[in-house]
NUFIGU-575720 format. One line per 4 residues: number of its first residue (from 1); for each residue x, y, z of C-alpha. Coordinates in steps of 0.2 Angstrom, whole numbers, plus 5000, padded with zeros to 4 digits. Layout:
! residues N
NUM> X:Y:Z  ...
! end
This chain:
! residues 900
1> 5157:5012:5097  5168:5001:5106  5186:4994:5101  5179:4977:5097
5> 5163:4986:5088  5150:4977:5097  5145:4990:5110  5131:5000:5106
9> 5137:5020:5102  5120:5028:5106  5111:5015:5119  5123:5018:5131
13> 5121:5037:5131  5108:5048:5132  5101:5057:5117  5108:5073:5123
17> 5128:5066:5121  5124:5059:5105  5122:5071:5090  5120:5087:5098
21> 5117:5101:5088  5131:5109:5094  5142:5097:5088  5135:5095:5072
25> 5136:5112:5066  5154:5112:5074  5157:5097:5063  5145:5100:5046
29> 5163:5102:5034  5174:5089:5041  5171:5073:5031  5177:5064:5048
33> 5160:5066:5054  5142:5061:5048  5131:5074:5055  5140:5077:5072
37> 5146:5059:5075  5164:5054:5073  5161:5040:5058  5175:5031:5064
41> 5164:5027:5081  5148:5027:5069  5152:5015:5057  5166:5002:5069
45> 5150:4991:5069  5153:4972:5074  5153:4954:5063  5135:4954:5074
49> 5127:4968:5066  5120:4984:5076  5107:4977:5089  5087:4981:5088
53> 5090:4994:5100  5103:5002:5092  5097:5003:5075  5079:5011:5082
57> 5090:5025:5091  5099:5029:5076  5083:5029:5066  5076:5042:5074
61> 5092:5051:5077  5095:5050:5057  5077:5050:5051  5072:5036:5037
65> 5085:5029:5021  5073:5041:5011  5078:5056:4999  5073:5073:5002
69> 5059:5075:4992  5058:5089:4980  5043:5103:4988  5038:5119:4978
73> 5026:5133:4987  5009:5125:4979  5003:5145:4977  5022:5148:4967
77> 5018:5135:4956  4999:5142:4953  5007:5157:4950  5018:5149:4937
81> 5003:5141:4931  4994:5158:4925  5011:5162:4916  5011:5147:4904
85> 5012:5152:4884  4994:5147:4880  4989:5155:4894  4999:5173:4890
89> 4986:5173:4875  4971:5174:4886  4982:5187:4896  4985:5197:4881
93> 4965:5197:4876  4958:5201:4895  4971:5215:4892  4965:5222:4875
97> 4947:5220:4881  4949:5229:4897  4960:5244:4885  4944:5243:4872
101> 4931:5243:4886  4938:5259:4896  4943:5267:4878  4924:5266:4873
105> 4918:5264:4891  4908:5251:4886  4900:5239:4899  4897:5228:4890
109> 4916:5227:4887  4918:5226:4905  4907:5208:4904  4918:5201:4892
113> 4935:5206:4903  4924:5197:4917  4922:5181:4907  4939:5180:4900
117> 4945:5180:4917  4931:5165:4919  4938:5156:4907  4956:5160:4912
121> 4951:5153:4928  4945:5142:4924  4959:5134:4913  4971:5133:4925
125> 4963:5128:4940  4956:5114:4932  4972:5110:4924  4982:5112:4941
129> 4970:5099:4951  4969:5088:4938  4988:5088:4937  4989:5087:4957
133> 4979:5071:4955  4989:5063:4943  5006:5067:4954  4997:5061:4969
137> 4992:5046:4960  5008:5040:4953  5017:5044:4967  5002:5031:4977
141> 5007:5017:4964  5026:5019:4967  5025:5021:4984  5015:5003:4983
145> 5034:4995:4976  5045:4999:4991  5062:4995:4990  5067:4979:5003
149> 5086:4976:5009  5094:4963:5017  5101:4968:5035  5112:4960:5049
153> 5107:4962:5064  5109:4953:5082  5118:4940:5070  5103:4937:5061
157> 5101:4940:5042  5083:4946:5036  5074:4956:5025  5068:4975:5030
161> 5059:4989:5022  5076:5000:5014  5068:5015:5021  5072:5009:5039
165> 5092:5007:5038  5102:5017:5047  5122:5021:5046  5130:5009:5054
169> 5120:4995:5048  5129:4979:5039  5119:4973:5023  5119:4960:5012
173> 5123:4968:4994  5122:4953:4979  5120:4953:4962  5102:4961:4956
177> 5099:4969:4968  5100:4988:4972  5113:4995:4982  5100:5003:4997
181> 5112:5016:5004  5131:5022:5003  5141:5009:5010  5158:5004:5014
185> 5161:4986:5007  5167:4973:5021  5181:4958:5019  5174:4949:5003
189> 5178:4943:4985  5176:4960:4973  5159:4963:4967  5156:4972:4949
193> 5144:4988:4951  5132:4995:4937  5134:5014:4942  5126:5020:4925
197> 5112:5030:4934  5126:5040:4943  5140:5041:4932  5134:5038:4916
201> 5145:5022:4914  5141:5010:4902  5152:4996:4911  5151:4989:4927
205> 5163:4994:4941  5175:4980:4950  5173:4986:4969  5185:4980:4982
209> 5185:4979:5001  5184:4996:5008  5176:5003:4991  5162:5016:4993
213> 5145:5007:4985  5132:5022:4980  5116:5020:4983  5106:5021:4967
217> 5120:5009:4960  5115:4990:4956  5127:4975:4959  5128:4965:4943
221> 5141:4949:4950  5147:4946:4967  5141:4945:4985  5147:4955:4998
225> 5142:4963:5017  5144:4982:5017  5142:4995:5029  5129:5009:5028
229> 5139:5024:5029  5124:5036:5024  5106:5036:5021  5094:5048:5014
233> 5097:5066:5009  5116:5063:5014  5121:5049:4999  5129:5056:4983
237> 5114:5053:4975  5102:5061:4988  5113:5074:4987  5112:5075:4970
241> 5095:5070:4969  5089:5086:4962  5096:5084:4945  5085:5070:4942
245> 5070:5074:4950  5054:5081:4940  5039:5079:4930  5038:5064:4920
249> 5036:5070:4900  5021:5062:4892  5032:5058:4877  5028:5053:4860
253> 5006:5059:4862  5015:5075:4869  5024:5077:4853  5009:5072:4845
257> 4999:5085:4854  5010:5099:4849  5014:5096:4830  4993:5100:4829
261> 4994:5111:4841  5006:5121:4829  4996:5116:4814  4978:5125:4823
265> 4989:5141:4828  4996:5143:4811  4979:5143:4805  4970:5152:4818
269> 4986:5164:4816  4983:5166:4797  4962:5167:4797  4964:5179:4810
273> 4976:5189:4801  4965:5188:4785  4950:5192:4793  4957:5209:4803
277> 4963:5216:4788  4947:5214:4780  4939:5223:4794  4950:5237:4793
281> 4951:5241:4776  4929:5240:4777  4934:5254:4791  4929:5245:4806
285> 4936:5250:4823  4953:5245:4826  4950:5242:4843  4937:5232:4842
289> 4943:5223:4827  4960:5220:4838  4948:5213:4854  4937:5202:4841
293> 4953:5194:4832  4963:5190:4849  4948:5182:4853  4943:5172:4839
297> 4961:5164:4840  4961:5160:4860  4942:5151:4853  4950:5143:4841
301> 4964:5135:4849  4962:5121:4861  4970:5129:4878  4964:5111:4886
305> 4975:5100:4876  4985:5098:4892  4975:5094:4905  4964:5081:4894
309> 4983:5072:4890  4986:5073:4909  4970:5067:4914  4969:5052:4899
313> 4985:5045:4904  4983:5047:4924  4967:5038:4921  4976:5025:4912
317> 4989:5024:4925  4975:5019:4938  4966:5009:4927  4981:4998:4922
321> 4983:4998:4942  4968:4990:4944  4974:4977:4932  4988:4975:4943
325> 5001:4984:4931  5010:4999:4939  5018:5015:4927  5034:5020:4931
329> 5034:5030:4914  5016:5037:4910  5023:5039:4889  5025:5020:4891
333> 5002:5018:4892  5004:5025:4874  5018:5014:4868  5009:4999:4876
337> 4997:5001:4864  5007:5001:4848  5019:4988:4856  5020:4975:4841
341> 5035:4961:4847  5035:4956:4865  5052:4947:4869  5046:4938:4886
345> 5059:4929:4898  5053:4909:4901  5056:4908:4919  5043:4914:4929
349> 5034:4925:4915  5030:4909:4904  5032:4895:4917  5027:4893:4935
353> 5045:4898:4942  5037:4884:4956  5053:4871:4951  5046:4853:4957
357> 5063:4843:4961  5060:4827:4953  5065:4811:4959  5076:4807:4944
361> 5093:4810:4950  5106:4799:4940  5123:4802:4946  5140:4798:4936
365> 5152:4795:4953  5153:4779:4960  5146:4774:4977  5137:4794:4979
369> 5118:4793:4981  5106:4806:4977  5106:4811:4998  5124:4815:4994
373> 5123:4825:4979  5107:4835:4988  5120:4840:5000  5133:4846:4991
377> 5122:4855:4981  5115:4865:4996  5131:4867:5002  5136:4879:4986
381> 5123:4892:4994  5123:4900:5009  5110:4889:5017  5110:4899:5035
385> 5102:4912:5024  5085:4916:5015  5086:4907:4999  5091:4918:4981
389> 5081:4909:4969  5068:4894:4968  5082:4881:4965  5090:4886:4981
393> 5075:4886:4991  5071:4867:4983  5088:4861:4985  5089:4868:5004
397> 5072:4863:5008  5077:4843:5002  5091:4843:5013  5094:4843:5033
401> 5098:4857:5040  5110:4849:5054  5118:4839:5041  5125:4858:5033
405> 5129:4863:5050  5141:4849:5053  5150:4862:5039  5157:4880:5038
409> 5159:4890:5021  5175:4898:5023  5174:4905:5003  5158:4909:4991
413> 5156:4913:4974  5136:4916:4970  5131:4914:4954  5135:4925:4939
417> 5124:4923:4925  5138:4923:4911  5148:4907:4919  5132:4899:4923
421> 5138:4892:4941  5141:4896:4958  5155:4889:4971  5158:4889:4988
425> 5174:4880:4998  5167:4872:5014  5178:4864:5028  5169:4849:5040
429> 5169:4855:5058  5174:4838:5064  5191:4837:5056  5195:4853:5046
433> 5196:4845:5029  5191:4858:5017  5184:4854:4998  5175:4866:4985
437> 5160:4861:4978  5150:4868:4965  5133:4869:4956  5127:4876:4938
441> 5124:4872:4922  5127:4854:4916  5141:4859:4900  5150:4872:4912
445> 5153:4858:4927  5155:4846:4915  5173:4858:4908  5178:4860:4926
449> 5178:4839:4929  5195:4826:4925  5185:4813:4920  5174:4824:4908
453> 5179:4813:4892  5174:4797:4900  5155:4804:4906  5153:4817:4891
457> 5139:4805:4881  5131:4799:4895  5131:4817:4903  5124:4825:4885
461> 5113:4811:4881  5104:4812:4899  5103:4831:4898  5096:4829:4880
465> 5084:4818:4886  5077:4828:4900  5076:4844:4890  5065:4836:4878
469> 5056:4833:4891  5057:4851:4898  5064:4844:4910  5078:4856:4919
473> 5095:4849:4926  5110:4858:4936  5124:4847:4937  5136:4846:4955
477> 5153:4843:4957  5165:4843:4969  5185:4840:4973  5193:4823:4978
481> 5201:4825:4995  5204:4845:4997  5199:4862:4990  5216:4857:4978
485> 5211:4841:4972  5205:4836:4955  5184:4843:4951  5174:4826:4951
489> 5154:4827:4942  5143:4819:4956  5128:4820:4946  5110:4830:4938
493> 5098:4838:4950  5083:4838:4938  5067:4851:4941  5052:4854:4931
497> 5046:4870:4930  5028:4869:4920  5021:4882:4909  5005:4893:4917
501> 4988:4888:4915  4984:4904:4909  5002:4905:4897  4997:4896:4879
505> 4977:4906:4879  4988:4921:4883  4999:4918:4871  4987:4914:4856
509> 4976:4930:4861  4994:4939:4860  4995:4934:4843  4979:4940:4839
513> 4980:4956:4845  4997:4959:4832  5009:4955:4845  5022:4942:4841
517> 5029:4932:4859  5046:4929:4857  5052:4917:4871  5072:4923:4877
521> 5080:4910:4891  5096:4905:4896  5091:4888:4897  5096:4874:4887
525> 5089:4874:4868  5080:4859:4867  5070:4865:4884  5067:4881:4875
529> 5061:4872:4859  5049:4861:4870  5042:4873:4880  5039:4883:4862
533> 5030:4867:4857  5019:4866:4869  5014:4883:4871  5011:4885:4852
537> 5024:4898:4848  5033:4887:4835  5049:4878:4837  5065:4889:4826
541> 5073:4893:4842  5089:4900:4838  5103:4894:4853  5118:4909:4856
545> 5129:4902:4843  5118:4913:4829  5121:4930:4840  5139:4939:4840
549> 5140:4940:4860  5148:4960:4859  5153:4971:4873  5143:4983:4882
553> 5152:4998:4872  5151:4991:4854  5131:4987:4858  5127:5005:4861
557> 5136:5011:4844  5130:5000:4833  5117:5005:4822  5118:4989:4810
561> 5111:4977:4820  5092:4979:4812  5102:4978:4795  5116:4963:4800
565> 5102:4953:4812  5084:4960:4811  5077:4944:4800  5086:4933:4807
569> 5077:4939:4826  5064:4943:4817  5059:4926:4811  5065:4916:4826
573> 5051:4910:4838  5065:4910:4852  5081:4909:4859  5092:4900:4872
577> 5107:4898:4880  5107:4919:4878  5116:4933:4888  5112:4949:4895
581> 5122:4955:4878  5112:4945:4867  5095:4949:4874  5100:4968:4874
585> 5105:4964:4855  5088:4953:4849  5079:4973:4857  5089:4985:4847
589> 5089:4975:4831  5072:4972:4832  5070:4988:4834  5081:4995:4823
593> 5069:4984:4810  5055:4998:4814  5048:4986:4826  5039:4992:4844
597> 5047:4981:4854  5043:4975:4873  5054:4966:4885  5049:4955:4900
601> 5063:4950:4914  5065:4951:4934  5083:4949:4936  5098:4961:4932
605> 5105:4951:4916  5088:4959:4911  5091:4975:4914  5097:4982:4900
609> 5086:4977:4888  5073:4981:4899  5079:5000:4897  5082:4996:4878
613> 5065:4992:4874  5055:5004:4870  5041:4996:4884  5053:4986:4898
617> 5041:4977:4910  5046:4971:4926  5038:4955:4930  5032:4953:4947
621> 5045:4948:4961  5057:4956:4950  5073:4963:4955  5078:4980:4962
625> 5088:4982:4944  5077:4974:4934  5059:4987:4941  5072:5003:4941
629> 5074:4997:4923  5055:4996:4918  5045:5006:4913  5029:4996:4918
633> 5030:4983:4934  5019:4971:4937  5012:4963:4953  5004:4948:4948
637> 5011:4934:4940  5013:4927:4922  5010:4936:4906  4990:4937:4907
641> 4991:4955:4915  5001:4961:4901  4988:4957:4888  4975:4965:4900
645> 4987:4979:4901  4988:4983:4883  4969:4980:4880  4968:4995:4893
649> 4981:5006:4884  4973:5003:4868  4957:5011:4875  4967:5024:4881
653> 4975:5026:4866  4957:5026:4858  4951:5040:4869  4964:5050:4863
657> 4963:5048:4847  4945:5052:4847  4950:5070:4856  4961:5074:4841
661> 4946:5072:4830  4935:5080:4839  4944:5095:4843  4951:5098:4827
665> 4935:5097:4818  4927:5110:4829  4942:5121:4826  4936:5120:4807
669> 4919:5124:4809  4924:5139:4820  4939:5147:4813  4932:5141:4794
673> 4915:5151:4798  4920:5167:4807  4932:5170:4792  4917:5166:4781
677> 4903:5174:4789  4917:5192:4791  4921:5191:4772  4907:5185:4761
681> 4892:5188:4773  4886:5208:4774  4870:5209:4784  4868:5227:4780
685> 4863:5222:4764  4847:5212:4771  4843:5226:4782  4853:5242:4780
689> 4851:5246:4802  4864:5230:4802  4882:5230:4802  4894:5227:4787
693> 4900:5209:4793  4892:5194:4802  4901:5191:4818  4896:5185:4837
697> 4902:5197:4852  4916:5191:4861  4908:5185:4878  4899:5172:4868
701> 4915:5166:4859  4921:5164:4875  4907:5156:4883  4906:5142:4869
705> 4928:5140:4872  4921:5136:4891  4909:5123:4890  4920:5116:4874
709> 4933:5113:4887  4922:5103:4900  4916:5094:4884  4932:5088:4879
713> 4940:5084:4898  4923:5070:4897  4933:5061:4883  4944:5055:4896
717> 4930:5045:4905  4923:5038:4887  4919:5019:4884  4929:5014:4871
721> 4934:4998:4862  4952:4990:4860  4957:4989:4844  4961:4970:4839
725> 4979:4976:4829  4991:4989:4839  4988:5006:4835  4999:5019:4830
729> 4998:5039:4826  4995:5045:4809  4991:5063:4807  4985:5063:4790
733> 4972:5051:4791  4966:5061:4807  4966:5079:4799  4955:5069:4784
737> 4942:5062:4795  4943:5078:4807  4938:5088:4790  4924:5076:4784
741> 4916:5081:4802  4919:5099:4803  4918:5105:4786  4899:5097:4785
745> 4897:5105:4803  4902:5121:4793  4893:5120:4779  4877:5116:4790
749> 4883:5134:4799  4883:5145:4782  4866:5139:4777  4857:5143:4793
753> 4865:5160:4794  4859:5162:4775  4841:5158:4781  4841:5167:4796
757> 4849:5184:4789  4834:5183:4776  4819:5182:4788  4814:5199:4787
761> 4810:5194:4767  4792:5187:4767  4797:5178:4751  4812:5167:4758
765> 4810:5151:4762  4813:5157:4780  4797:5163:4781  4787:5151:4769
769> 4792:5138:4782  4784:5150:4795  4797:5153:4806  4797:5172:4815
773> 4806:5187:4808  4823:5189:4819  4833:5203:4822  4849:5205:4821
777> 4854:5202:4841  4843:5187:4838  4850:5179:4823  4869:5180:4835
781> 4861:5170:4849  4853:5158:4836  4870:5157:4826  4878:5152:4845
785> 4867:5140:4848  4870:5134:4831  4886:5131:4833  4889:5126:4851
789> 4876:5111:4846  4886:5108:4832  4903:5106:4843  4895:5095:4858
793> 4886:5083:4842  4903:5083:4834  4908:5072:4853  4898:5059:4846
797> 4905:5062:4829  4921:5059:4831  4919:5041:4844  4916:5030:4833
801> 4923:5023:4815  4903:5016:4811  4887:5028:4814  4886:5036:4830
805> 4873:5025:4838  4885:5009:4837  4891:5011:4854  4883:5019:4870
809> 4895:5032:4876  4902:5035:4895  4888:5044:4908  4898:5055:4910
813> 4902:5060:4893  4882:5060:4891  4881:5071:4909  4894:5083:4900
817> 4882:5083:4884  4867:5088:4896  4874:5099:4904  4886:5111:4888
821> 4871:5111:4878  4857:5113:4890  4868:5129:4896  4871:5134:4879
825> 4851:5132:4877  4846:5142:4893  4859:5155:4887  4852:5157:4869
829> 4835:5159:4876  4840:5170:4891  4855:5178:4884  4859:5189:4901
833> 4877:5197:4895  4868:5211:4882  4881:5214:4869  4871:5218:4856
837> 4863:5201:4856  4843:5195:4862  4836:5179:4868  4829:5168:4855
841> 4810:5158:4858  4810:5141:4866  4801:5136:4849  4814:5142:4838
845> 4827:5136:4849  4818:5118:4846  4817:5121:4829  4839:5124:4830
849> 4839:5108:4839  4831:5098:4827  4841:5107:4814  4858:5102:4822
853> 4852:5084:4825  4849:5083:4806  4865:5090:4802  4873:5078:4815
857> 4867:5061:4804  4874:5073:4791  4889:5074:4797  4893:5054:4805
861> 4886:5048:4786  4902:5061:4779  4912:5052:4791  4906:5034:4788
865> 4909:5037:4769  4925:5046:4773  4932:5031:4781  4925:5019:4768
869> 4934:5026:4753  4949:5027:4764  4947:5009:4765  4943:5007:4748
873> 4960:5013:4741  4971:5007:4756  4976:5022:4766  4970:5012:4781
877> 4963:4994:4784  4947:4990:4793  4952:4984:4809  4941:4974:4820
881> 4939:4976:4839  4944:4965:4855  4929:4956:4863  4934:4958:4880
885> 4916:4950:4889  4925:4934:4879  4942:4937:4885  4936:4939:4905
889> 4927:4924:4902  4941:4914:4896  4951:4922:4910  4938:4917:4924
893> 4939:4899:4917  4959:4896:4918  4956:4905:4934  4947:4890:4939
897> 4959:4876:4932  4971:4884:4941  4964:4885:4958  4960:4868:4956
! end
């Protein structure tokens, strides 16, 4: 670039001169260059900014402001897929069935090596798409929140997409926003930078001109123009991008998922045990007793626990995109739903943040009218600019444009949120004379004034006044004859900004559901209280004078806080007049209290607490600091979509919980009865051609691990019902109702194999009910229908706290049903694999259906009753469930106020 920085680098020249790869590989080590260009040519841009051209040259010489993105071979990561520690169990049976089938040349051993395979196959490649879909639709919903930044170019200041800057580029860094790309700070007043995601820094960084800014960092005071100095893969942080890239973990359901995985394994681990020493001491086979057992425990143990989680919680994620709530963190969905204190910012969350300036302007200067007091107002911003907030964008929109001009600002400080004020020094064109003027809060102007003493009462009596009316003011001041001269109070801006329409009905269902809204503001107290008042959340707001206001460092040691201020947060309705310290405290205390806290803002005295919580939600419009905090941001206004939001993750929470039941009650009836039927059974007893033990070959063990595991991927899609409280995980109460399911389901089992074993006696009730004499390949596939009806009813079991029929389950949950059992049917009837076993009658097959159905009542009454005397002596509490027909219709209604 030219000596005065103006000249374009690369529109002058052709694309051959400019970046050649030549000259880039020449160049790839020396830090004087940035990919092949001498940086101090690339990055001399002008007070202008680079030119359209210009920037779209060096766009596509440079690619897009975009990180690499982490790529694996999609066939190394099947691979990897196969190798998983579940899987090596499946691995380790196909390879003890294959050694046992060629030992015995058995094929019929070969058919089960085919099906293990199947059901190895099976497993991970319905795993590995279902987790492809949920990468490839969380990476859709955050694509949908692109990062903006604010460029100069051509000597105009606007907003662009950040993926489209390029070096060379002068941007507008200011506090809550992110910092886009490395850049080189310009002449300026020193900024503070939050470079905690790349350095681990608890404390903001005072930057200088000439610092390096990182991308990834966030400016937390101060505004400043930088200059792009990278982009993309070649920032600190792209460069480093690799060491926080990866897999989002699924958190506490996660942990969840493998305490009872642990608790199945153990006991698949010791039944199995039990039951192959029994087998070899009774002088079985050891081969085949090793084949049966290694089998028996991959039945047992639900291989799909996975992919059911992954698909449950992608499933959530789209549907809590659909209510216009997008997952950054997909354990969050499960968090949502036990959330039990939300802490939600005022402005634009609670209120409109749609400030209406009022007419009321009473000024406390002599001779100034409310024209005057306008102006100097918008003059403390940089009105040539887009506006940084509402008040601005009121402020500049009630003033004339040409009246500004007739100024230049030759000094700015924007507004920091613990001094409550922004300032600016402005010189008139027409003579030079230069003054400061300054807006912000009405106690911190009123400090700055020499005549404070004289207008204190009326000053805090009109400020009172107005706040009881949730009226909002921001006092102006400026200095008497030059930037040196004594601080004068002009007078009060006043806005209102109303609650929603929506904000007190969302508020009061809140509060039903078990969640306690705690309003946090900076604002004044008595606004706080009145805007409490009217939304129904109680008036004990607590202003910062109740809160110790302690350093960033002391905050993340503390571990009294629950202890010194839990109650006293705990029993407040809100709290005013707060900073970013305090709001970060009210979190950790609360939650320190045992409390599952929540935490609303958009701006970057919001992001800490944001990251504290253990759900942060980023209202919409939120700042780049504020949704990098969250865990969940929103794209529609107010707090409505939140308590749609957790409605939708307690159903999710719901589906889950249901797929614990289920699965662990069907690991009962299976383990439980194989480890029965091995020990106390003895067929050879009822007919002496039998063998010693009951068992089922291992081709239909598999085949009923199959279609359980295309059962339990339908729980995902169930309809469910949000609980009315929010929910939480307790094990023991599961493994209790889990029991009262499967245990029935087993005892069921045992009595039909008793009958069945005895048809051959013409003076068992087998046959006095006239059911046909089985043999014994008949009385396997009669045992695995049996039991694979018994698994697929035990679906319908396990949704629902009432009886079965209380709520209509999902189609395809009943599709899934159809179609497991009326396989399982066909096979019993048909049974093509051999092995010893033979197709039962379609009559008898009937006859097992009604049986099961029976059983099936039997089973939902063991639960019902299980439940009830659960409640009875207060292990849990009955729990009633959201109406959500009445909550859309509520919603459609303020829907209409609104519009109108």
């Amino acid at each position: 670039m030219g000596d005065d920085g103006n000249e374009p680098l690369l529109a002058s020249k052709g694309s051959k001169d400019y970046g050649a790869t030549s000259a880039e590989g020449q160049h790839a080590d020396d830090h004087n260059y940035y990919l092949g260009v001498l940086k101090s040519e690339l990055l001399n841009t002008g007070e202008d900014g680079l030119s359209e051209q210009e920037a779209a040259i060096r766009l596509e010489r440079f690619g897009p402001n975009k990180l690499r993105e982490k790529t694996t071979n999609i066939w190394w990561k099947l691979f990897l897929e196969f190798v998983q520690p579940m899987l090596m169990m499946i691995w380790m049976a196909i390879a003890i069935e294959s050694l046992e089938a060629y030992l015995h040349d058995s094929s019929d051993g070969w058919i089960d090596v085919a099906v293990l395979v199947v059901l190895q196959l099976l497993n991970v490649l319905v795993g590995f798409m279902e987790e492809l879909k949920a990468g490839d639709s969380i990476a859709a919903l955050r694509e949908s929140l692109k990062p903006e930044a604010t460029v100069k170019r051509g000597n105009r200041v606007y907003n662009i997409d950040a993926t489209t800057l390029v070096p060379g580029d002068v941007v507008c860094l200011g506090a809550g926003g992110a910092v886009p790309a490395d850049c080189i700070l310009r002449q300026g007043k020193p900024i503070q930078v939050d470079q905690a995601a790349l350095t681990g820094e608890s404390l903001p960084v005072t930057m200088f001109p000439g610092s390096d800014a990182k991308m990834g960092s966030t400016v937390t005071r101060g505004e400043i123009e930088a200059t792009v100095s990278a982009t993309g893969s070649q920032t600190f942080f792209g460069k480093t991008a690799d060491l926080v890239q990866g897999v989002d973990e699924l958190g506490h359901f996660e942990k969840v998922l493998r305490e009872i995985m642990i608790l199945l394994v153990a006991a698949g681990v010791l039944i199995c045990a039990i039951v192959f020493f029994y087998l070899i001491t009774i002088g079985v086979d050891f081969w085949e007793v090793l084949a049966f057992n290694v089998v028996l425990l991959v039945a047992s143990i639900p291989i799909a626990l996975r992919v059911v989680c992954t698909t449950t919680l992608a499933l959530g994620c789209h549907e809590l995109a659909a209510e216009k709530a997008i997952v950054a963190r997909l354990s969050s969905v499960e968090e949502l739903a036990g959330m039990t204190i939300l802490c939600s910012d005022k402005t634009g969350t609670l209120t409109l943040n749609k400030m209406m300036l009022q007419q009321d302007l009473p000024t406390f200067t002599p001779g100034v009218t409310r024209d005057e007091v306008l102006k100097m107002a918008a003059l403390a911003a940089k009105w040539w600019e887009p506006p940084k907030d509402a008040l601005d964008t009121l402020v500049l929109n009630a003033t004339k444009e040409m009246d500004l001009d007739a100024y230049a600002q030759t000094d700015y400080t924007p507004f920091d949120p613990s001094v409550k004020k922004t300032e600016s020094t402005v010189q008139l064109k027409s003579n030079g004379q230069s003054i400061k003027v300054a807006k912000g809060a009405p106690h911190v102007i009123l400090e700055m004034c020499a005549n404070r003493e004289q207008i204190r009462a009326a000053v805090e009596g009109k400020v009172l006044e107005l706040a009881h009316r949730g009226i909002r003011s921001l006092a102006v001041a400026r200095t008497k004859g030059s930037e040196n001269g004594v601080w004068e109070f002009l007078g009060i801006l006043t806005f209102l900004d109303p609650p929603r329409p929506d904000t007190k009905h969302t508020i009061d269902c809140a509060n039903d559901f078990g969640v306690a809204v705690k309003m946090i503001t900076g604002d004044h107290k008595a606004i706080a209280q009145e805007t409490c008042r009217v939304l129904g959340m109680g008036t004990h707001v607590l202003g910062q004078e109740s809160l110790p206001l302690m350093s960033a460092q002391e905050l993340e040691c503390a571990t009294n806080l629950g202890r010194d201020y839990g109650e006293l947060c705990r029993g407040a309705d809100g709290f005013a007049q707060v900073f970013p310290e305090h709001k970060y405290l009210i979190v950790e205390a609360l939650r320190q209290q045992g409390f599952l806290v929540g935490m609303t803002g958009d701006g970057v005295n919001d992001a800490p607490a944001l990251k504290r919580a253990d759900v942060g939600i980023a209202v919409q419009g939120a700042t780049n600091a504020a949704q990098a905090a969250a865990d969940i941001v929103l794209t529609e206004p107010g707090l409505s979509t939140i308590v749609t939001a957790i409605v939708t993750s307690r159903k999710i929470f719901q589906r889950m919980k249901n797929f614990v039941i289920y699965r662990i009650a069907c690991t009962e009836q299976l383990l439980f009865f194989f480890f029965m039927s091995c020990i106390f059974y003895h067929p050879n007893e009822y007919n002496e051609d039998w063998p010693s033990y009951f068992y089922i070959p291992v081709i239909a063990l598999v085949t009923i691990t199959i279609l359980n595991d295309g059962t339990i991927i339908s729980v995902a899609y169930d309809n469910v019902h949000a609980s009315q409280l929010p929910e939480k995980w307790d094990l023991n109460i599961l493994y209790i109702v889990s029991s009262s399911i499967g245990l029935t389901a087993l005892a069921s089992s045992l009595v039909l194999l008793s009958y069945a074993l005895s048809s051959s006696d013409p003076s068992s009730q087998w046959a006095q009910m006239g059911l046909p004499q089985l043999t014994y390949g008949e009385i396997q596939c009669l045992m695995y229908l049996k039991i694979s009806l018994s698994d697929y009813f035990s679906v319908f079991n396990s949704r629902t706290k009432g009886w079965l029929w209380t709520r209509a389950p999902s189609y395809v949950l009943v599709f899934a049903f159809i179609l497991a059992t009326g396989a399982s049917t066909w096979l019993s009837v048909y049974w093509p694999f051999g092995n010893g076993m033979k197709g039962i009658e379609w009559s008898l097959a009937g006859y097992c259906w009604l049986y099961v159905t029976f059983w099936a009542i039997v089973q939902d009454a063991a639960k019902v009753a299980t439940y009830a005397a659960l409640q009875s002596v207060g292990w849990i509490e009955s729990v009633d469930v959201i109406d959500e027909e009445a909550l859309k219709e509520a919603r459609k209604e303020l829907d209409i106020v609104a519009v109108a």
